[in-house]
Rosetta silent file (secondary structure, phi, psi, omega in degrees, C-alpha in Angstrom):
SEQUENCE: XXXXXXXXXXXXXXXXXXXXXXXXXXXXXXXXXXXXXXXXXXXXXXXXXXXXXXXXXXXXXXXXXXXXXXXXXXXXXXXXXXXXXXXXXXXXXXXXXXXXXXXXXXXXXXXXXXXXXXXXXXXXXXXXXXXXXXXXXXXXXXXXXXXXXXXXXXXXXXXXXXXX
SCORE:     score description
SCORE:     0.000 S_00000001
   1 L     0.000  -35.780 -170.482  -14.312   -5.856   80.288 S_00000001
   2 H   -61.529  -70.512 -151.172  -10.196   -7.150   80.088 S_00000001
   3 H   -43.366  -57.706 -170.881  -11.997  -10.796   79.344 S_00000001
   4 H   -76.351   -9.738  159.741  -13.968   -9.011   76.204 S_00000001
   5 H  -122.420   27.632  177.033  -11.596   -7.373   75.007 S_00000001
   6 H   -74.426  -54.160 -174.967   -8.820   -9.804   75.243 S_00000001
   7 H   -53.300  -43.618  177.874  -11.340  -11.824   73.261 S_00000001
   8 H   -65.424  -38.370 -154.505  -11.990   -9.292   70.797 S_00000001
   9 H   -70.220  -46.588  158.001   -8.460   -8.559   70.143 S_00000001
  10 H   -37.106  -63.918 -178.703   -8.278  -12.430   69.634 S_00000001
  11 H   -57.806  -14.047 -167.320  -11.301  -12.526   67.422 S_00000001
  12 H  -101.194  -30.684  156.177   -9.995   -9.642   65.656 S_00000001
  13 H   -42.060  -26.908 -178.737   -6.420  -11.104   64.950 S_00000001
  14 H   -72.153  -73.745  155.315   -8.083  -13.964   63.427 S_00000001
  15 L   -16.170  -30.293  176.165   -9.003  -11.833   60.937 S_00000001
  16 L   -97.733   -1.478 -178.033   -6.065  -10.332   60.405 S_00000001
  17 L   -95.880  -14.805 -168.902   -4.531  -13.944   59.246 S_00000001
  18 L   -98.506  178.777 -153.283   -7.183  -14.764   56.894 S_00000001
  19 L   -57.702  151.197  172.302   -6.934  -15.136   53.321 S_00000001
  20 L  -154.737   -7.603  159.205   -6.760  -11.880   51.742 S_00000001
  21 L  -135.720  161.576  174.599   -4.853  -12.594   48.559 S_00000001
  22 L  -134.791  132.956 -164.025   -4.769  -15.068   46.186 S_00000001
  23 L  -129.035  166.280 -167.738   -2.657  -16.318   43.019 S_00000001
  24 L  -141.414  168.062  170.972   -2.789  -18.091   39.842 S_00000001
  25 L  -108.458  151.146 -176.106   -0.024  -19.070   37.196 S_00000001
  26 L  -140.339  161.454 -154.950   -0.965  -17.383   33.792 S_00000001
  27 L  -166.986  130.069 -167.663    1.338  -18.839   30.629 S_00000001
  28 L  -127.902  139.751  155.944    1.959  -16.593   27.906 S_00000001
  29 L  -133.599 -179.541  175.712    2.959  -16.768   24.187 S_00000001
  30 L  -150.970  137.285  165.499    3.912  -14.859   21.283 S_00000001
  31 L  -107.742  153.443 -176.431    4.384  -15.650   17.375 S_00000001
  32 L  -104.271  121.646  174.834    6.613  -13.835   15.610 S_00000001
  33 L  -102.890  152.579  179.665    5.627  -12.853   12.028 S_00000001
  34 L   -62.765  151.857  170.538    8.002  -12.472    9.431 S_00000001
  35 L   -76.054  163.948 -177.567    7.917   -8.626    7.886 S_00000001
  36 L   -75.122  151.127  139.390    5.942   -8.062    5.072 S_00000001
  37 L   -98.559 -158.816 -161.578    7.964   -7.386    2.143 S_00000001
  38 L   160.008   91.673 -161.419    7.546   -5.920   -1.149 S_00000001
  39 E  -133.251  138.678 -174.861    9.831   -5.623   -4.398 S_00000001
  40 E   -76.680  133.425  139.280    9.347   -4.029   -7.693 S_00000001
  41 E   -95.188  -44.242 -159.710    9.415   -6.129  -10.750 S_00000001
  42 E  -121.273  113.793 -169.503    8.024   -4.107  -13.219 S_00000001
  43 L  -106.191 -146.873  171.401    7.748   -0.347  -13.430 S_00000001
  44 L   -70.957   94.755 -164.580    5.011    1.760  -15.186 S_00000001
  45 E  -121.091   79.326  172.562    5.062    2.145  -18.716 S_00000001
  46 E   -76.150   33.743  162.257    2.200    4.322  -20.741 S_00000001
  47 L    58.291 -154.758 -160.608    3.877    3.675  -23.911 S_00000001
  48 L   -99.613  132.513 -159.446    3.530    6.516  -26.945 S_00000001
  49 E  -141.733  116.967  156.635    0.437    9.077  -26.414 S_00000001
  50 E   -92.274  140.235 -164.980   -0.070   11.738  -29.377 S_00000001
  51 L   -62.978  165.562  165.360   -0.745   15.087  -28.197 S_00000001
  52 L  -141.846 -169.295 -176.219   -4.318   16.751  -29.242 S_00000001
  53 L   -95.997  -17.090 -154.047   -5.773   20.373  -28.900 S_00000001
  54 L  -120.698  168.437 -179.109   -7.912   19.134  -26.770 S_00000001
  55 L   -80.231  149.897  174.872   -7.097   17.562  -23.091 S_00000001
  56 L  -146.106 -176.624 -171.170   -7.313   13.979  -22.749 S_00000001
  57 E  -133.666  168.184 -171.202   -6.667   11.330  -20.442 S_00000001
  58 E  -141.568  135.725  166.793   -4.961    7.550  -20.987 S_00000001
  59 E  -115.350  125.145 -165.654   -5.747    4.650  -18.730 S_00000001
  60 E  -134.820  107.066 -167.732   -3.531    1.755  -18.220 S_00000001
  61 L   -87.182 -154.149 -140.230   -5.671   -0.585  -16.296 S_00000001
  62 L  -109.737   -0.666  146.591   -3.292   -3.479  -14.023 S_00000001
  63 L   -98.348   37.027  144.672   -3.685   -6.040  -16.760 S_00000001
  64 L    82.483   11.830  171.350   -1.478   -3.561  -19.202 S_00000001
  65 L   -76.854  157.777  172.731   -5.124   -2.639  -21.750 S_00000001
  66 E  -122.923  146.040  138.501   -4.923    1.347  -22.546 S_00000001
  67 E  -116.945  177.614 -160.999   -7.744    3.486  -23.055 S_00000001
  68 E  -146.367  135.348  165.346   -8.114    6.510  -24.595 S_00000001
  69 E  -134.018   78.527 -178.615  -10.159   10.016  -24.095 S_00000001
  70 L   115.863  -10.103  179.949   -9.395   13.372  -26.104 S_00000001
  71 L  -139.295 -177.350 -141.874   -5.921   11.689  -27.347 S_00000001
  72 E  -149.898  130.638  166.594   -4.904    8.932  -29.720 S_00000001
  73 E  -123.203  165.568 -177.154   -2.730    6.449  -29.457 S_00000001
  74 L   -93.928  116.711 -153.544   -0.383    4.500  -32.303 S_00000001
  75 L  -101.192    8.015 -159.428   -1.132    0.457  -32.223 S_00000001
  76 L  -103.514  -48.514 -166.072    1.679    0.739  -35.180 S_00000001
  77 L  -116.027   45.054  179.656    3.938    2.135  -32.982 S_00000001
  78 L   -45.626  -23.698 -146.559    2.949    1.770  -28.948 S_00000001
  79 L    65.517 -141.075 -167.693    6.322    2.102  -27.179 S_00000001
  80 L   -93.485  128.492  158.416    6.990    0.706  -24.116 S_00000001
  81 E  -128.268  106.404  173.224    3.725   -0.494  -22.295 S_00000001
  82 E  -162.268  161.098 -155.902    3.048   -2.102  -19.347 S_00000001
  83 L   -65.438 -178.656  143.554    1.303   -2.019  -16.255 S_00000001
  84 E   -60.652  148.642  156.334    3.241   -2.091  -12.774 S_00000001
  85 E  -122.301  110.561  137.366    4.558   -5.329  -10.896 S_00000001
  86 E  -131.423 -176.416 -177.700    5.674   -6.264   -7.614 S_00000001
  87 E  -117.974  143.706 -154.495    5.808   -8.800   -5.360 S_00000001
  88 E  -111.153  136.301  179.473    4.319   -9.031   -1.959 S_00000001
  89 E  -152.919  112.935 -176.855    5.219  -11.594    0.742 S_00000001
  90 L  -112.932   -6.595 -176.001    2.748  -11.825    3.136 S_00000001
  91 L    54.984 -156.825 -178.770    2.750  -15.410    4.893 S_00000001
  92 L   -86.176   -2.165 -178.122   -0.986  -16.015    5.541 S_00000001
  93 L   -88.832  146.047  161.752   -1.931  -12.648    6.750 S_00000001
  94 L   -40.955  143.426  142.525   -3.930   -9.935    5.247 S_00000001
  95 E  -165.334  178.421 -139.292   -2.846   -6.691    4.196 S_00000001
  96 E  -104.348  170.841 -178.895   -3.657   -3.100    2.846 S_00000001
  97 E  -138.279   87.096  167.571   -2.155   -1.821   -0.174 S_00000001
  98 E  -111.042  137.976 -159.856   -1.447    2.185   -0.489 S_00000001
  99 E  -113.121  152.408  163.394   -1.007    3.722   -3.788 S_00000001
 100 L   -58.820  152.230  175.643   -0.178    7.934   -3.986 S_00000001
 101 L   -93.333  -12.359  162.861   -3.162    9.965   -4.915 S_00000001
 102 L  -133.153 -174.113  140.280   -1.332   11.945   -7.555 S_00000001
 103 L  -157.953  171.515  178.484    2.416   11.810   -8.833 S_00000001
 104 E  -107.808  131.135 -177.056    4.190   13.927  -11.476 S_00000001
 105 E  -126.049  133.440  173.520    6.133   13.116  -14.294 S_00000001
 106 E  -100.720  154.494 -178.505    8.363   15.804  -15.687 S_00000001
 107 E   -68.399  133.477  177.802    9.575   16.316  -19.784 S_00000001
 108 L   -58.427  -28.558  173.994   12.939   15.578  -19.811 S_00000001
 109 L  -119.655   18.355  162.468   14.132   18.625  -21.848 S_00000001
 110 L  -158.279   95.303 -178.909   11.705   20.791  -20.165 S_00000001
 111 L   -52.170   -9.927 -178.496   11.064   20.563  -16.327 S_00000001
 112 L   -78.589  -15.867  161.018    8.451   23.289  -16.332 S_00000001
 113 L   -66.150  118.411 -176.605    6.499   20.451  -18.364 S_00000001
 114 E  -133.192  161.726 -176.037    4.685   18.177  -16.720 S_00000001
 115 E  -127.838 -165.023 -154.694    2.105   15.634  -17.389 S_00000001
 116 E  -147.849  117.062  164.239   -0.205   14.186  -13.731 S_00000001
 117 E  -106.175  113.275  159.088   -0.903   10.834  -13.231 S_00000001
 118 E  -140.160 -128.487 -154.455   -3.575    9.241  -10.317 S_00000001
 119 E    33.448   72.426  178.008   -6.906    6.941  -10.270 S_00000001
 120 E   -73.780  179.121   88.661   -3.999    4.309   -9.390 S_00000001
 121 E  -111.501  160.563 -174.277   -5.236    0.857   -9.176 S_00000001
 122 E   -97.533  104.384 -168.107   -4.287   -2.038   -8.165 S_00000001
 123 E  -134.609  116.290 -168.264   -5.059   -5.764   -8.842 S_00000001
 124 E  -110.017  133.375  175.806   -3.484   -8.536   -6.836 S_00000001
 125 E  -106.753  122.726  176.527   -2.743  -12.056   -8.160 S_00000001
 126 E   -77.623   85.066  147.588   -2.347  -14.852   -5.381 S_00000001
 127 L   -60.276  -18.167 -176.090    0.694  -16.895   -6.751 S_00000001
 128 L  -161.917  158.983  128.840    1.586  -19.111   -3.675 S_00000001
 129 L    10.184  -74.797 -167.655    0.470  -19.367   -0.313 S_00000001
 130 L  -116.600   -0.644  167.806    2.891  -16.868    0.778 S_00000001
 131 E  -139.024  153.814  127.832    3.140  -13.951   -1.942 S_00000001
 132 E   -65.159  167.075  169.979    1.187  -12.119   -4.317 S_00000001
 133 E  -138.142  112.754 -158.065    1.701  -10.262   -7.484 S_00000001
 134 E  -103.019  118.676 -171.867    0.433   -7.043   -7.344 S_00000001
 135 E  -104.987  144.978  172.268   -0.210   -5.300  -10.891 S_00000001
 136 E  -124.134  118.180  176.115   -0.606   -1.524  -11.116 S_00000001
 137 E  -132.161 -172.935 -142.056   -2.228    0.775  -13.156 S_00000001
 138 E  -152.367  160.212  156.215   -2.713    4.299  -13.408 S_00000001
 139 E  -103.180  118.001  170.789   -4.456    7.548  -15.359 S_00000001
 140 E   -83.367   86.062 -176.398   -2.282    9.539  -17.341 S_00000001
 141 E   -67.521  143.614 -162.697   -3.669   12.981  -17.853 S_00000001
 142 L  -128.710  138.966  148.852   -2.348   15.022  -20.971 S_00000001
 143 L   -75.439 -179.361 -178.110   -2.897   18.693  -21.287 S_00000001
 144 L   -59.135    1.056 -153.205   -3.993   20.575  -24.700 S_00000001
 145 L   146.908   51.161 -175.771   -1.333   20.751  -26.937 S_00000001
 146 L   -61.174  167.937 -158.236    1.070   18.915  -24.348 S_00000001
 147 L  -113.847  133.572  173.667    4.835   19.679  -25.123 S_00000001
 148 L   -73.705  162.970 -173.383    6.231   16.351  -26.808 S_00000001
 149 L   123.256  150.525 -179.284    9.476   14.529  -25.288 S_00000001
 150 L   -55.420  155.621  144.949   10.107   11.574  -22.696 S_00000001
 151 E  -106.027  134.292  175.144    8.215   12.521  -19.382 S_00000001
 152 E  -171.836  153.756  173.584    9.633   10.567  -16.659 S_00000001
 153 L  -153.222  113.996  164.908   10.516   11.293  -12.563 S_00000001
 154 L   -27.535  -53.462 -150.762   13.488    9.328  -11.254 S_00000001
 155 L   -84.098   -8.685 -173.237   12.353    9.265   -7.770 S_00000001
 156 L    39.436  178.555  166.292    9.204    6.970   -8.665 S_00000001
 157 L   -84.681  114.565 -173.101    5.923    6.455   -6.835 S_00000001
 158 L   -65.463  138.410 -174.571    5.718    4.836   -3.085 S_00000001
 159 E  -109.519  116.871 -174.266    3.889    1.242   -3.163 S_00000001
 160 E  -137.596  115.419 -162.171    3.264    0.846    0.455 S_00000001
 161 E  -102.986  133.515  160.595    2.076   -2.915    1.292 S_00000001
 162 E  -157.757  147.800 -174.659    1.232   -2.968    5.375 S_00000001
 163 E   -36.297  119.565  179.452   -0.298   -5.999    7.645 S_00000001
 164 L   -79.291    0.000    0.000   -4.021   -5.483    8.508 S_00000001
């Protein structure tokens, strides 16, 4: 009985010596991308809109054309008109584009006036490699008998460019 179980305790020691872990080298990297950036050239400009009775809406698509529904515009007289610009630098990567779904612009000599702009879009022109030029346009909505006077809101509309 000693003999078998010196021998197991041998046999079982053996056992206790063999492999039971094992290792590897693993090699790691990382690229670093530059941040995306994003800078206004251009801002939004629907130019001169005459008032009706009736409501209408003005569309200033992102290559700077206006349309017109329920209001009238002057081709004699336009104003200022022009679509949004900025510019996006992106390197080679992809990325999303978020426009607000409404924003407000108030009359200048009467803040309870307001007129409502959304249906943004967006149309991006590939200039290099590494940037775009993102043009923006927008719907202006006019009420009935809208109160005349600059509309405008200091604080602008967020352009938010982010990596996909």
């Amino acid at each position: 009985m000693r003999i078998a179980l010196l021998y197991l305790l041998l046999f079982s020691t053996s056992f206790l010596y063999s492999q039971n872990s094992a290792n590897t080298s693993v090699r790691s990297t990382a690229v670093v991308v530059e941040p995306i950036e994003i800078e206004k050239n251009v801002d939004l400009h629907f130019g001169n809109v005459i008032s009706s009775f009736n409501p209408g809406r003005l569309i200033l698509s992102p290559d700077g054309n206006r349309t017109t529904f329920g209001v009238d515009i002057s081709s004699a007289n336009p104003g200022e008109v022009s679509a949004a610009e900025a510019i996006v630098t992106h390197g080679s990567y992809d990325y999303t584009v978020t426009l607000p779904e409404t924003f407000k612009l108030y009359n200048q000599n009467n803040p309870n006036q307001f007129l409502i702009i959304d249906e943004f879009t967006v149309s991006p022109e590939t200039s290099a490699e590494n940037y775009d030029v993102l043009k923006i346009g927008a719907t202006l909505n006019i009420q009935a008998n809208q109160s005349g006077g600059l509309y405008t809101n200091n604080s602008g509309f967020t352009v938010t460019v982010t990596y996909n």
